[in-house]
C-alpha positions in Angstrom: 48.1 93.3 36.2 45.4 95.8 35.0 42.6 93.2 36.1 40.6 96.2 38.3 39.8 93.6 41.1 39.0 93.7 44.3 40.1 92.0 46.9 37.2 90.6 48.1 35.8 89.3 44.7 39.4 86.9 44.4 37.2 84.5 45.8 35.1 84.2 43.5 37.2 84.6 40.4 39.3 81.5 41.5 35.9 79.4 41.7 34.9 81.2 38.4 38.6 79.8 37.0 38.5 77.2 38.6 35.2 75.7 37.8 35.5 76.6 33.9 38.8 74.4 33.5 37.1 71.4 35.1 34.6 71.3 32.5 37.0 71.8 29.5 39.9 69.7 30.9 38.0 66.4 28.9 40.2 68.0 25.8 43.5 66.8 27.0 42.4 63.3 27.0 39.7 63.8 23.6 42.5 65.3 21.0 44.9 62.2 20.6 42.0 60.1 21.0 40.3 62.1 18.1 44.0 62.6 16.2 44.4 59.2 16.6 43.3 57.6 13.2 45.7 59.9 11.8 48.9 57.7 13.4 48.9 55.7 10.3 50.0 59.0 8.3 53.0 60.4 10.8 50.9 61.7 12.7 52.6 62.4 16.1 49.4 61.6 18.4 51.5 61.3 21.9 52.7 65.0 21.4 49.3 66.0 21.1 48.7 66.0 25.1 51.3 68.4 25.5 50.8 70.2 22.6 46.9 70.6 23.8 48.2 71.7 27.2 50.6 74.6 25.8 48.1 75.7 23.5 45.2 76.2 26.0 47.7 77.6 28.5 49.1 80.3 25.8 45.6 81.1 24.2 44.2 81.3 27.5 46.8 83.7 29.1 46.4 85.9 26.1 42.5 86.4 27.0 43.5 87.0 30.5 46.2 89.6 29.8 44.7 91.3 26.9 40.9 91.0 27.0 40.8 90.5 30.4 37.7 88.6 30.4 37.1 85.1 31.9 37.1 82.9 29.0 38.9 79.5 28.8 40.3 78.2 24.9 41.0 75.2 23.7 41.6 73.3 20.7 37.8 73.4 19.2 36.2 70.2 18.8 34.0 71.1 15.6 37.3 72.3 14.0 39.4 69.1 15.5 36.4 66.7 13.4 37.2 69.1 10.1 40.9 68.8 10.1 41.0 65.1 11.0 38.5 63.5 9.4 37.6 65.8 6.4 40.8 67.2 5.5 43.3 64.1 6.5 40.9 60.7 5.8 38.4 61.8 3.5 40.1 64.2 1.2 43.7 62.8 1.8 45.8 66.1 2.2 48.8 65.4 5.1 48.6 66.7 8.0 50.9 69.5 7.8 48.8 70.5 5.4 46.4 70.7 7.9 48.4 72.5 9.9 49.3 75.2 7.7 45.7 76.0 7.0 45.0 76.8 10.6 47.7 78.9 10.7 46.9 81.1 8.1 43.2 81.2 9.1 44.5 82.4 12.3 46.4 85.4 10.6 43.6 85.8 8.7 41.6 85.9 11.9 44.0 88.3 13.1 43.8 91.3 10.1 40.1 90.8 10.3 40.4 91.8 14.2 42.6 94.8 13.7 40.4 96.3 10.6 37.3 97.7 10.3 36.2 94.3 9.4 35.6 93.1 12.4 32.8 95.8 13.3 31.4 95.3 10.0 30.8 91.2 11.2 29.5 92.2 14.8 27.4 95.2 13.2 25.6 92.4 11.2 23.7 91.2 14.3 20.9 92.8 15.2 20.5 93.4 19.1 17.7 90.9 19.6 19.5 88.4 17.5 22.5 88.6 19.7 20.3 87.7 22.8 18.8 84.9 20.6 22.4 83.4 20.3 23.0 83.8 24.3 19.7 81.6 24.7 20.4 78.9 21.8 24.2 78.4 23.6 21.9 77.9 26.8 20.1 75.2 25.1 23.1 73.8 23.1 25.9 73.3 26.7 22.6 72.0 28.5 22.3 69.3 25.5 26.1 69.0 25.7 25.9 68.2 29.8 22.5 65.7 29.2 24.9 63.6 26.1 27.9 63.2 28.3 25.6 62.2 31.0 24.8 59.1 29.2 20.6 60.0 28.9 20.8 61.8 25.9 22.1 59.8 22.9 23.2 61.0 19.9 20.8 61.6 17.2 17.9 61.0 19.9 15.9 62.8 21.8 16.2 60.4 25.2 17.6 56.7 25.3 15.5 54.2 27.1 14.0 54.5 30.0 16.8 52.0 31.7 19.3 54.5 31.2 17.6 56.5 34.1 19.1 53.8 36.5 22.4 53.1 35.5 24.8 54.4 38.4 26.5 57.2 36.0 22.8 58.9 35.6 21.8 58.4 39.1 25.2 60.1 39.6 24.1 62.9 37.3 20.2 63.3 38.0 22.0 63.6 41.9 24.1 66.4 40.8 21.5 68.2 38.8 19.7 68.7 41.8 22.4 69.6 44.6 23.9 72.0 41.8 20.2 74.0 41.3 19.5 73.9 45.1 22.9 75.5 45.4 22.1 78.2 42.9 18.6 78.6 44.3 20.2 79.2 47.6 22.4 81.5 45.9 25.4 79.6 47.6 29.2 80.9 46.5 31.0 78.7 44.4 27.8 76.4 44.3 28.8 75.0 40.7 32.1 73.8 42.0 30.9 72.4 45.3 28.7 70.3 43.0 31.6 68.8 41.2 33.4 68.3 43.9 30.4 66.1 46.1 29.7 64.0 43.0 32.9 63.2 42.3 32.6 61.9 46.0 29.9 60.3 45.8 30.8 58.2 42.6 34.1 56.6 44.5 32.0 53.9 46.3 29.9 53.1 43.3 32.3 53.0 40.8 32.1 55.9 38.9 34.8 57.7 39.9 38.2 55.5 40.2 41.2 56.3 41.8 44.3 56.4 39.2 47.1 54.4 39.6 49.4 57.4 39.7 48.8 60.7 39.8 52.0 62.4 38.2 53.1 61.6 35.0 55.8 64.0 32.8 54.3 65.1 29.7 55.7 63.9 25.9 57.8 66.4 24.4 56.1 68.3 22.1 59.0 69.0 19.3 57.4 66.6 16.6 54.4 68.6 16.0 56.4 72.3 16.4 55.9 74.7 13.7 55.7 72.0 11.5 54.4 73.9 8.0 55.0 73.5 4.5 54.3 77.1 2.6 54.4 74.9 -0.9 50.8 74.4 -0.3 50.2 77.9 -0.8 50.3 77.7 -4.3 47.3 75.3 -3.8 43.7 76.0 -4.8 42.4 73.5 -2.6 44.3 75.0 0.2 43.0 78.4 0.3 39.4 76.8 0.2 40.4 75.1 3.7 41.8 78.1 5.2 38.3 79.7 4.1 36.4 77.3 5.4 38.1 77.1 9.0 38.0 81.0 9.4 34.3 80.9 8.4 33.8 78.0 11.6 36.0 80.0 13.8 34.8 83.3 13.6 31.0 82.8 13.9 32.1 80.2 16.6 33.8 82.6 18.9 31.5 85.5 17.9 28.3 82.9 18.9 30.2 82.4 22.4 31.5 85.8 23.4 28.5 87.4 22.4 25.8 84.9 23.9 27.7 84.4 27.2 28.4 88.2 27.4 24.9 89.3 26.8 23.5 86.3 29.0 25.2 88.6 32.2 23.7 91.7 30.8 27.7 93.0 29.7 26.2 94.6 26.3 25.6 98.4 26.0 22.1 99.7 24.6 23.5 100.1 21.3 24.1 96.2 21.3 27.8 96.5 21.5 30.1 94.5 24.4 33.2 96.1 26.0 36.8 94.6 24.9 34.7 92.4 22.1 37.8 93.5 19.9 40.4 92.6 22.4 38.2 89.1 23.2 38.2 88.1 19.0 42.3 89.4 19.1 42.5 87.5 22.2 41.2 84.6 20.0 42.9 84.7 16.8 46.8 84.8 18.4 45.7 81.7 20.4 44.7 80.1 16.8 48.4 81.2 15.5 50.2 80.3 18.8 48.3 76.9 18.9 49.2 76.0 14.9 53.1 76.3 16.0 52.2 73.9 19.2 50.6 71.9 16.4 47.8 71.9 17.3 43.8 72.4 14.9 42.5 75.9 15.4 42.2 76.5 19.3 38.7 78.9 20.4 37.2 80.2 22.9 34.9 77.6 24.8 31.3 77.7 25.4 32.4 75.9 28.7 33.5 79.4 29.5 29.6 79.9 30.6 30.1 77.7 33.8 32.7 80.5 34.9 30.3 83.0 34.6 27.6 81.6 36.0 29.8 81.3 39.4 30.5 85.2 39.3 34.0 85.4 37.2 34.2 88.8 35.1 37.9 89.6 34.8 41.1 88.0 33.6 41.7 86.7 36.7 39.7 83.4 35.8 41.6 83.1 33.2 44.4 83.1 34.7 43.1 80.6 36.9 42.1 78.4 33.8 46.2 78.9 32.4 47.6 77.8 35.3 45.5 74.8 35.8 46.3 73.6 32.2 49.9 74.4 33.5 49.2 71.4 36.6 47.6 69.3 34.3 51.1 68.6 31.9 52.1 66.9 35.4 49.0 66.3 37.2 46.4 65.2 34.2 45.9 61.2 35.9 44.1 63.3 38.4 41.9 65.9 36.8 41.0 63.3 34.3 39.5 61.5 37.2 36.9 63.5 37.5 33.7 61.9 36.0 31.3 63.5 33.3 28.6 62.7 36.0 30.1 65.4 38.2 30.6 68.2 35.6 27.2 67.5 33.1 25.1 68.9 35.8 27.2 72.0 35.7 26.9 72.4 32.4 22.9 72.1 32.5 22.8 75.0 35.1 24.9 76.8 33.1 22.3 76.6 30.6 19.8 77.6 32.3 21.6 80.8 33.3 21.9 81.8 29.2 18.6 80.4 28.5 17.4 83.8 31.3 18.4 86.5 28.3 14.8 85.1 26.3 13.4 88.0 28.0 15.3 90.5 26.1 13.0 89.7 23.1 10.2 91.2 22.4 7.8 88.5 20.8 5.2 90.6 19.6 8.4 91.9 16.6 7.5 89.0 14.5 10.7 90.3 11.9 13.0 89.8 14.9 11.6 87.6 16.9 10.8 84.9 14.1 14.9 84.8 13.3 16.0 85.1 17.1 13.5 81.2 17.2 15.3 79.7 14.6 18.9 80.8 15.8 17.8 79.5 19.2 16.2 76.1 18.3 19.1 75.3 15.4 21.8 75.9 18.1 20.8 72.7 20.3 19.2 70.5 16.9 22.2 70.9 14.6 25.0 70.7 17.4 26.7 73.6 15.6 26.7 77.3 17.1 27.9 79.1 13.6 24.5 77.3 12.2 22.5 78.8 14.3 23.8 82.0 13.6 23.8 82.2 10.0 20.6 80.3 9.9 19.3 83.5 12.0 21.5 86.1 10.1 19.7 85.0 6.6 16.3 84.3 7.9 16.0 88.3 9.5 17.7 89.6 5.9 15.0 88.0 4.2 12.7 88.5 6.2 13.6 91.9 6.7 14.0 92.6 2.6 10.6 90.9 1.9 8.8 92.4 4.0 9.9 96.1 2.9 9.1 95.3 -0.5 5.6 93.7 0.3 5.0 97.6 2.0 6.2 99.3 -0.7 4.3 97.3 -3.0 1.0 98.1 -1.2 1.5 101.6 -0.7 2.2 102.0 -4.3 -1.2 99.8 -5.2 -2.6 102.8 -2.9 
């Protein structure tokens, strides 16, 4: 398959798969929950399992066969928000309008990766600012892992103290430590072993509950395929959505491939990655596939980091991740089982392993190491990756542009 494995590291990519797909497999029951305000309007929301499903299966098989790097994609939940509860309930536009627009954002997507474009965008970030976004994605999945553990609220930075000793965060605090004495011990498939104890753990105490079955068949998916309207073309409005959901998606998956790339030291001295065109490709015909499944604009995840923090490098996790969404269309009862107790602990390790990269940047460069601060500390505070980024794009421009005129202007006083 052009994966350049061995056979001995099989192992590990499975984990790496394996482990990835466990903490990104919360999307198949979060879309219709998210899409579901949007029943009122025709919305189809019980084809949107299936839909989901295909769409991660698809986009994920095309990073595994084309990149060849062990990212998992999903519909993205930033981008899920935009398109149901900007585009749909606040502004009014139908869904399929909706739908349209993430499908020509994903063409879009696609002519910027096959043209010179695309270098242009990833030549914008300087080297140390690249490490900086590897670090703030540390920050930002740890947050993620401490919210769905039930300690950290939203808007906050802890809840009470009596959240501590609720059996869910017991549950978690418990997995936080097996899961960094497994790392520390530098123990194979240590992440995974993790889930799989606290899931254990949590039967007895009621965090973890048996379903009532464990095979369902899936909802067909034929209401939401390909289900476009190109009249909206000829709408101003529309092109300003299709804008606007590139803009997310781009810096998005650029944030992610670069920050979990660079946190395992895959980035050449010149500050370029290996197959980073075939990755954002990789990216953009899951966005176009995922539109006909009808489904918003489907990304790479930053859950991806788990699988590389067990060892995955190749395609081969990906794989793994594709044919797990596959089991899921029959087997979801099951995977959904698994409690955010068990995987939030991961996901803080996971951190921890991009949060490693800080050492890349040299402090003492106050003009790069002053952006690289903000990128890293607007990741985690404003929930949003692209933020970060631009936030640390504009702040070394300006920096950089002030600070050469404020030379100039004293050697010329000279």
């Amino acid at each position: 398959m052009g994966f350049s494995l061995q056979r001995d590291n099989i192992k590990t990519e499975i984990i790496s798969g394996f482990t990835t797909f466990i903490t990104m497999v919360y999307i198949l029951a979060l879309m219709p929950t998210m899409f579901a305000p949007l029943a009122d309007i025709g919305f189809p929301v019980k084809s949107l399992f299936t839909a989901t499903a295909l769409s991660a299966i698809i986009g994920t098989l095309f990073m595994a066969f084309i990149a060849k790097r062990p990212f998992g994609l999903a519909p993205g939940l930033t981008l899920n928000t935009f398109f149901a509860e900007t585009v749909c309930l606040s502004l009014g536009y139908p869904w399929q309008f909706a739908l349209t627009a993430v499908l020509f954002e994903g063409i879009l997507f696609f002519l910027i990766c096959i043209s010179n474009m695309r270098q242009i965008i990833f030549e914008m970030v300087p080297t140390p600012l690249k490490y900086a976004f590897a670090a703030g994605i540390g920050f930002f999945i740890a947050m993620i892992g401490f919210k769905n553990s039930g300690i950290l609220a939203e808007g906050t930075i802890f809840n009470h103290m009596e959240t501590l000793i609720t059996p869910s965060s017991l549950l978690f605090l418990l997995g936080l430590i097996l899961t960094g004495t497994f790392t520390i011990l530098r123990i194979k498939g240590g992440l995974l072993l993790g889930i799989v104890i606290v899931t254990i753990i949590g039967l007895p105490i009621g965090v973890t509950t048996i379903p009532d079955k464990f095979f369902t068949l899936p909802p067909s998916p034929e209401p939401l395929f390909c289900k476009f309207s190109m009249g909206y073309l000829l709408w101003p409005d529309f092109w300003v959505c299709v804008m606007t959901m590139l803009f997310f998606d781009v810096f998005d998956t650029l944030g992610t491939v670069v920050g979990v790339m660079a946190s395992v030291g895959i980035i050449r001295k010149d500050g370029r990655i290996p197959h980073m065109q075939r990755i954002m490709l990789s990216d953009a015909l899951a966005t176009i596939s995922g539109a006909c499944l009808g489904c918003s604009t489907v990304t790479t995840y930053v859950e991806s980091a788990t699988g590389f923090a067990e060892g995955g490098r190749t395609g081969v996790s990906s794989l793994v991740i594709a044919l797990c969404f596959a089991a899921s269309l029959f087997l979801a009862p099951l995977f959904l089982a698994i409690p955010s107790a068990a995987t939030a602990p991961v996901m803080v390790v996971a951190g921890f392993y991009l949060f490693g990269v800080v050492r890349h940047i040299q402090l003492t460069k106050y003009i790069e190491a002053m952006p690289a601060f903000l990128a890293i500390l607007l990741m985690p505070v404003t929930g949003s990756i692209s933020d970060g980024i631009l936030t640390g794009l504009f702040a070394y421009i300006i920096l950089y542009y002030v600070t050469e005129m404020m030379k100039r202007f004293k050697k010329g006083k000279q």
